[in-house]
C-alpha atoms as a printed R data frame, in Angstrom:
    type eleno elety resid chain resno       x       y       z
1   ATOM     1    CA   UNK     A     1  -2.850   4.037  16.383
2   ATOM     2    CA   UNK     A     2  -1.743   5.661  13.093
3   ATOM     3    CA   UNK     A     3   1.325   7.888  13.502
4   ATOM     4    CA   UNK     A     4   2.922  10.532  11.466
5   ATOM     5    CA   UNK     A     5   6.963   9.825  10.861
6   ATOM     6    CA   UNK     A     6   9.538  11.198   8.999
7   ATOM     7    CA   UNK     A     7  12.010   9.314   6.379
8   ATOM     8    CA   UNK     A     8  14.055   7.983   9.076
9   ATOM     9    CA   UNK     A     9  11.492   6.364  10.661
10  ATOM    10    CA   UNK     A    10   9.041   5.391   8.077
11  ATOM    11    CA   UNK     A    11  13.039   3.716   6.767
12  ATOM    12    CA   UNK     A    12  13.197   1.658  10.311
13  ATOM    13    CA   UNK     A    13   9.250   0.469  10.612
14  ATOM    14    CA   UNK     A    14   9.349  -0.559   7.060
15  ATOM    15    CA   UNK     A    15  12.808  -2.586   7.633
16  ATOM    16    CA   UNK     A    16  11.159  -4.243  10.865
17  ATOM    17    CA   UNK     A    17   8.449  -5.775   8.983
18  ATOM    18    CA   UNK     A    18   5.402  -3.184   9.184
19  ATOM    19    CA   UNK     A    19   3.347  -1.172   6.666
20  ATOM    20    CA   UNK     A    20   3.839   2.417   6.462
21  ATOM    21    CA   UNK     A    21   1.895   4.838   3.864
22  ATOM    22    CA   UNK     A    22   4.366   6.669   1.488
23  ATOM    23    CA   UNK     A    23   3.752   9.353  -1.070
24  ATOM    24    CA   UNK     A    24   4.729   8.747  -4.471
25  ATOM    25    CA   UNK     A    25   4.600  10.986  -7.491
26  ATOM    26    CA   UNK     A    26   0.915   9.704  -8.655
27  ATOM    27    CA   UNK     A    27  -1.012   9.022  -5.015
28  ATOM    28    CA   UNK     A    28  -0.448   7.491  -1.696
29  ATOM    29    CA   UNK     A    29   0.749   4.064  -1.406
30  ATOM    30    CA   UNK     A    30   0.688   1.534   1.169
31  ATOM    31    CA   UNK     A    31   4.200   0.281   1.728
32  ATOM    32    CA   UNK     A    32   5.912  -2.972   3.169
33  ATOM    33    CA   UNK     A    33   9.018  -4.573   2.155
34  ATOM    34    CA   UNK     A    34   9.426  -7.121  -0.423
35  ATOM    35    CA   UNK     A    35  11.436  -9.058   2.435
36  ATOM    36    CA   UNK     A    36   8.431  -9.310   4.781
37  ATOM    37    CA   UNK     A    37   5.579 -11.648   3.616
38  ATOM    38    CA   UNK     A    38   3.504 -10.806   6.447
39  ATOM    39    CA   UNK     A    39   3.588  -7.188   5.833
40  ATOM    40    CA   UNK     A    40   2.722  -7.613   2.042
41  ATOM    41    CA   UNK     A    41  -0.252 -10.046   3.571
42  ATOM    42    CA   UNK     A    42  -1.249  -7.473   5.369
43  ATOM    43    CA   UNK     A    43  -1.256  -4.698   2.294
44  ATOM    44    CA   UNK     A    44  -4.004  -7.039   0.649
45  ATOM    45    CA   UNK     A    45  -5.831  -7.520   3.757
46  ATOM    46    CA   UNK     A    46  -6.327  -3.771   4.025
47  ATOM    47    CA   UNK     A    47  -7.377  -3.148   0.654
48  ATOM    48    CA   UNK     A    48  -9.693  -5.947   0.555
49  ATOM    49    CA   UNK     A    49  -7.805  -6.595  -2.829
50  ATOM    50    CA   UNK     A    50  -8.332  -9.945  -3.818
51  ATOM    51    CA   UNK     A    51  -5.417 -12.356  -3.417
52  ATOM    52    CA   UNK     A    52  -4.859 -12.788  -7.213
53  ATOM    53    CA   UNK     A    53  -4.404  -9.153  -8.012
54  ATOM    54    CA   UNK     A    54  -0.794  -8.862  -7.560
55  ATOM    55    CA   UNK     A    55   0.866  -5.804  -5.792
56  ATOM    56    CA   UNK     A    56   3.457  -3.932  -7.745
57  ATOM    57    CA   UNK     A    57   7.125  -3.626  -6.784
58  ATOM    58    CA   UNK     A    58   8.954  -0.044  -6.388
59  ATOM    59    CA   UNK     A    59  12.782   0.168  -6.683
60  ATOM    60    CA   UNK     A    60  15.405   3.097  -6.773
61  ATOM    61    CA   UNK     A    61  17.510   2.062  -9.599
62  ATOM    62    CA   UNK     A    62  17.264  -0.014 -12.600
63  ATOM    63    CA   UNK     A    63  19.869  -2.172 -11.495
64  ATOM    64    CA   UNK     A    64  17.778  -3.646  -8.135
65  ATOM    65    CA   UNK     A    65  15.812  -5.710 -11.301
66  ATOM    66    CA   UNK     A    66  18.763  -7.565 -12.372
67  ATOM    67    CA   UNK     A    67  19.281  -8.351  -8.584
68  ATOM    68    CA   UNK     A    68  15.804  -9.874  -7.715
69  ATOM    69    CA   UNK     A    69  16.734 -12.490 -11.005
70  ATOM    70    CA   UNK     A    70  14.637 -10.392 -13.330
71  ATOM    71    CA   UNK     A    71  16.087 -10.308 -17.042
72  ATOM    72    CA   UNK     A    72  14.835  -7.153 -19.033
73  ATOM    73    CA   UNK     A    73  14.074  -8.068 -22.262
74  ATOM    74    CA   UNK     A    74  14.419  -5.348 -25.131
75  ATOM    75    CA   UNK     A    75  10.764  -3.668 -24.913
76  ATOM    76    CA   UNK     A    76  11.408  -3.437 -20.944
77  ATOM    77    CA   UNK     A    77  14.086  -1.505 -21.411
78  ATOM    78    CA   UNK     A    78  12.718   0.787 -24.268
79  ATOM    79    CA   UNK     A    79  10.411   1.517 -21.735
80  ATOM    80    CA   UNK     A    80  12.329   1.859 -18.909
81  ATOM    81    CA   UNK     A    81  14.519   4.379 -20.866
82  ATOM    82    CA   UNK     A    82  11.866   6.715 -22.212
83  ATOM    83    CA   UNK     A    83   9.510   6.290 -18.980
84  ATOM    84    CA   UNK     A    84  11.461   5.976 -15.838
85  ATOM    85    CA   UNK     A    85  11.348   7.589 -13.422
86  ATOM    86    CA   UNK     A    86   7.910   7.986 -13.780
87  ATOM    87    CA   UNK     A    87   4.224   6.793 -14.018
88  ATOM    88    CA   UNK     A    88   4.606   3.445 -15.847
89  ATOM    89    CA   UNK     A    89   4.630  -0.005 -14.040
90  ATOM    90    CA   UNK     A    90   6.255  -2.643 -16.649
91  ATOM    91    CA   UNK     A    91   4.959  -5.904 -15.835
92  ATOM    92    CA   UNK     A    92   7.318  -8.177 -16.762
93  ATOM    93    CA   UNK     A    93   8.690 -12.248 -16.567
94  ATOM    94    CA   UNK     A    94  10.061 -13.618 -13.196
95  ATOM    95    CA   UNK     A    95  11.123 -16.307 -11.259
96  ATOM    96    CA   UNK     A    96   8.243 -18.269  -9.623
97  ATOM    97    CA   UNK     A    97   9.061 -16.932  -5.743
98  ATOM    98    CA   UNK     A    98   9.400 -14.201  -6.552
99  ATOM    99    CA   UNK     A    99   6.106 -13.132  -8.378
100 ATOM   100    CA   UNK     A   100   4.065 -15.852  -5.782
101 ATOM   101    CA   UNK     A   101   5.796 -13.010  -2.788
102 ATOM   102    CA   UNK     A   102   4.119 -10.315  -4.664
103 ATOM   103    CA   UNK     A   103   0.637 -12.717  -5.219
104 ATOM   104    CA   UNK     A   104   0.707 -13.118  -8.827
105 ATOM   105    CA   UNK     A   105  -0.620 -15.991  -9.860
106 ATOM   106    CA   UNK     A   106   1.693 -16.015 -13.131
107 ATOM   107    CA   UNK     A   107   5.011 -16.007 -13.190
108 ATOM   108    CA   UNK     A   108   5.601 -11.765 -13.729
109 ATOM   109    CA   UNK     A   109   5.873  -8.952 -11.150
110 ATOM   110    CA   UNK     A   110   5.359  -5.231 -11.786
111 ATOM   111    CA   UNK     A   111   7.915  -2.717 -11.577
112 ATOM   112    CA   UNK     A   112   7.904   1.014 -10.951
113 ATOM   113    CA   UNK     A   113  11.054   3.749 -10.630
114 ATOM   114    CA   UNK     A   114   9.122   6.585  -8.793
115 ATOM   115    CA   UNK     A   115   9.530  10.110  -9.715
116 ATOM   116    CA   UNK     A   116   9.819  11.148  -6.128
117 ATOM   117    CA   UNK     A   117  12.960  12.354  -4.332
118 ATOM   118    CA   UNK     A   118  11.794  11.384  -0.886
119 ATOM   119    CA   UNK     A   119  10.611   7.662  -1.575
120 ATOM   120    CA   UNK     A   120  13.632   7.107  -3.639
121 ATOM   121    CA   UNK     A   121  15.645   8.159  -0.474
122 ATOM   122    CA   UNK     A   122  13.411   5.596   1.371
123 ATOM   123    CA   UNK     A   123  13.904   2.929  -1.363
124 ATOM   124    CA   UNK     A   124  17.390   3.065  -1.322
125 ATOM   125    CA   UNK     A   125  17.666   2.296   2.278
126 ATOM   126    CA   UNK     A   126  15.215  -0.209   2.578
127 ATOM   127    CA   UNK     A   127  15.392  -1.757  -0.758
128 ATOM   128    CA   UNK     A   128  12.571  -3.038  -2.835
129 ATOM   129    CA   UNK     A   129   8.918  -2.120  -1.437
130 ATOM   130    CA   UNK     A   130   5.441  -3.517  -2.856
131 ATOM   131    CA   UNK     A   131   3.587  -0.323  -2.849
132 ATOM   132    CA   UNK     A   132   0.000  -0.481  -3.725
133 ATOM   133    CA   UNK     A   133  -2.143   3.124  -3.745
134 ATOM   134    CA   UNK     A   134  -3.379   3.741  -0.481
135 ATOM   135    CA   UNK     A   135  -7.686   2.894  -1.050
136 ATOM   136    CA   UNK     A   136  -9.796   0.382  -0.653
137 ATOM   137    CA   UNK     A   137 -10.219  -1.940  -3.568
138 ATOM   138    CA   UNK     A   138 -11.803  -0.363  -6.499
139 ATOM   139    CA   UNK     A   139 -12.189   3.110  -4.041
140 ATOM   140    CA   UNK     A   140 -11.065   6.212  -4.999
141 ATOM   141    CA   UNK     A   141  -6.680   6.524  -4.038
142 ATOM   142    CA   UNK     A   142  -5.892   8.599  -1.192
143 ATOM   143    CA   UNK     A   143  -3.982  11.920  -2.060
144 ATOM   144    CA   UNK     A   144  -2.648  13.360   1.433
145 ATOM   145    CA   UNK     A   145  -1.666  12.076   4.934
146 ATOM   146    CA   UNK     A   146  -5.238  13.190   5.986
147 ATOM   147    CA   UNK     A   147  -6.952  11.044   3.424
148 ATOM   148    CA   UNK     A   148  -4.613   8.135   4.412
149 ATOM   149    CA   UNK     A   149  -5.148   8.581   8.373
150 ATOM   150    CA   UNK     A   150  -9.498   8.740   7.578
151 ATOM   151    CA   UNK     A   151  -9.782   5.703   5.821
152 ATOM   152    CA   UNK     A   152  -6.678   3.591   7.633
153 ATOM   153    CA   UNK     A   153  -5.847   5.069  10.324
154 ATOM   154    CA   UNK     A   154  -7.959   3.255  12.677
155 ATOM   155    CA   UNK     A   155  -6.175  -0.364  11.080
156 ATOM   156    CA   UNK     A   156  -3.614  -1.580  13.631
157 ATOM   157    CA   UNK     A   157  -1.770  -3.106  10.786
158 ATOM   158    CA   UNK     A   158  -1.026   0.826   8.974
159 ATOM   159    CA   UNK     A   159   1.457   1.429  11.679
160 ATOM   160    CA   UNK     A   160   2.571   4.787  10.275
161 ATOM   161    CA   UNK     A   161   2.779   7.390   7.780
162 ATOM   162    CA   UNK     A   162   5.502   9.701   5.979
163 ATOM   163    CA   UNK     A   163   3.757  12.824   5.020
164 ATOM   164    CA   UNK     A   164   5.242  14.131   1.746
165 ATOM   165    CA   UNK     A   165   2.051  16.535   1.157
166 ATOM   166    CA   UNK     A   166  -0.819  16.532  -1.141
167 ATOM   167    CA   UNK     A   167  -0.105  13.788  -4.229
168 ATOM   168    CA   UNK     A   168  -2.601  14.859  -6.601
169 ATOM   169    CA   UNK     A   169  -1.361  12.673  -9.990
170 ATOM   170    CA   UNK     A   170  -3.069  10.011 -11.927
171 ATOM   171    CA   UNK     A   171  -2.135   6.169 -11.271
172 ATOM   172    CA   UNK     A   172   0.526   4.873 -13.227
173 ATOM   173    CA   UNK     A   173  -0.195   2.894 -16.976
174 ATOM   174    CA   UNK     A   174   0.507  -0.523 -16.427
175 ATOM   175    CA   UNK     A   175   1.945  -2.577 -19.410
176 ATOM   176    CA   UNK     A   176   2.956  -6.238 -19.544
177 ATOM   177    CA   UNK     A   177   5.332  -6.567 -21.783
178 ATOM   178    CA   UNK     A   178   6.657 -10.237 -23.197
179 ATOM   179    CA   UNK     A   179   9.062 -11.392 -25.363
180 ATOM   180    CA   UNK     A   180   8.121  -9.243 -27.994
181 ATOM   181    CA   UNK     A   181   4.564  -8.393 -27.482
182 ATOM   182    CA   UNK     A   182   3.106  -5.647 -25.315
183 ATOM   183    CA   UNK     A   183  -0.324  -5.392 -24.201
184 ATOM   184    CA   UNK     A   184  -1.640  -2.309 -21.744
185 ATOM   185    CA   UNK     A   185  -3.205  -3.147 -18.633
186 ATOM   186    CA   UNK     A   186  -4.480   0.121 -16.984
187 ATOM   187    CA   UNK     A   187  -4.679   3.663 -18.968
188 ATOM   188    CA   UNK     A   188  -3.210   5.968 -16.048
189 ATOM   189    CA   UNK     A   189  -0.928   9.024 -16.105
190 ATOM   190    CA   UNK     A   190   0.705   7.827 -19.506
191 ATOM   191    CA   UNK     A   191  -0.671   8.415 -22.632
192 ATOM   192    CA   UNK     A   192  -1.102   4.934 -24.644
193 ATOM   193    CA   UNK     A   193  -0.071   7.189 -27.760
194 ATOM   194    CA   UNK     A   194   3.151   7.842 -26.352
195 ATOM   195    CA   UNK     A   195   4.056   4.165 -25.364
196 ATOM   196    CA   UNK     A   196   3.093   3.286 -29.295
197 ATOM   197    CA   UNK     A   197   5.679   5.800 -30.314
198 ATOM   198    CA   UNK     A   198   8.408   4.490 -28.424
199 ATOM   199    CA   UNK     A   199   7.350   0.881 -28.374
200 ATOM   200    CA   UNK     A   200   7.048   1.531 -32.776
């Protein structure tokens, strides 16, 4: 059964290898850590999400890129810079393991700095967390711990959830950026007009 936690122990389940649901600033996200391929199995199992739409990656800081082996090339960081924290996942190059742990079938892996004091707190004790918005595939995201607990909370795999109250933003834009070419993936919170002018 579904459970309600707090930061300390949505922290510990997520470190022992299970999926928790986390608020974010857009929605709510289903959460496991990048460490635990069965838990990130599991996030795709829930969703129904078919196994070659990768899951993105949240992280606290800028630097926990560099650390996975993940160079950021001169758009990323424009990006980074004017965007993050915030509602933009850069999809960018990365080694092979890395992106097949996330289930990309290419060699990239999305990356997101939340704007969101609590899971920040949470992702800088448990370290990088493939997040995906807490819905079905192609369903509607959940926006509070109610939502979450009606349409998972009968899964035995959604172990708990950290209730940060209602989440009522738009998805984040995703944009794959490479070498010097950027191409947008999903219109979401960010305006495409505003990537141009920084990207210009």
């Amino acid at each position: 059964m579904t459970v309600v936690v707090d930061r300390d122990e949505a922290v510990r389940l997520l470190s022992a290898g299970d999926v928790v649901a986390v608020p974010t600033d857009t929605v709510y996200g289903l959460a496991a850590s990048l460490e635990r391929e069965v838990a990130v199995a599991q996030i795709f199992s829930m969703k129904h999400r078919p196994s070659g739409v990768a899951l993105p990656v949240l992280i606290d800081t800028l630097s926990t890129i560099e650390r996975l082996g993940v160079t950021l090339s001169p758009l990323a960081r424009k990006l980074s810079d004017a965007f993050w924290p915030g509602a933009l996942t850069i999809v960018m190059d990365a080694p092979t393991e890395l992106a097949r742990r996330v289930g990309s079938s290419a060699d990239t892996v999305g990356f997101r700095v939340p704007d969101d004091e609590l899971l920040r707190q949470v992702l800088a004790q448990t370290g990088p967390l493939v997040v995906s918005s807490a819905n079905e595939h192609s369903a509607s995201p959940c926006h509070c711990a109610e939502e979450v607990l009606a349409v998972f909370g009968d899964a035995d795999t959604l172990k708990a959830i950290l209730d940060g109250g209602d989440r009522s933003g738009v998805v984040s834009t995703v944009i794959q950026v490479h070498d010097d070419e950027w191409t947008i993936l999903r219109e979401g919170a960010l305006d495409a007009k505003d990537v141009s002018r920084v990207l210009a």
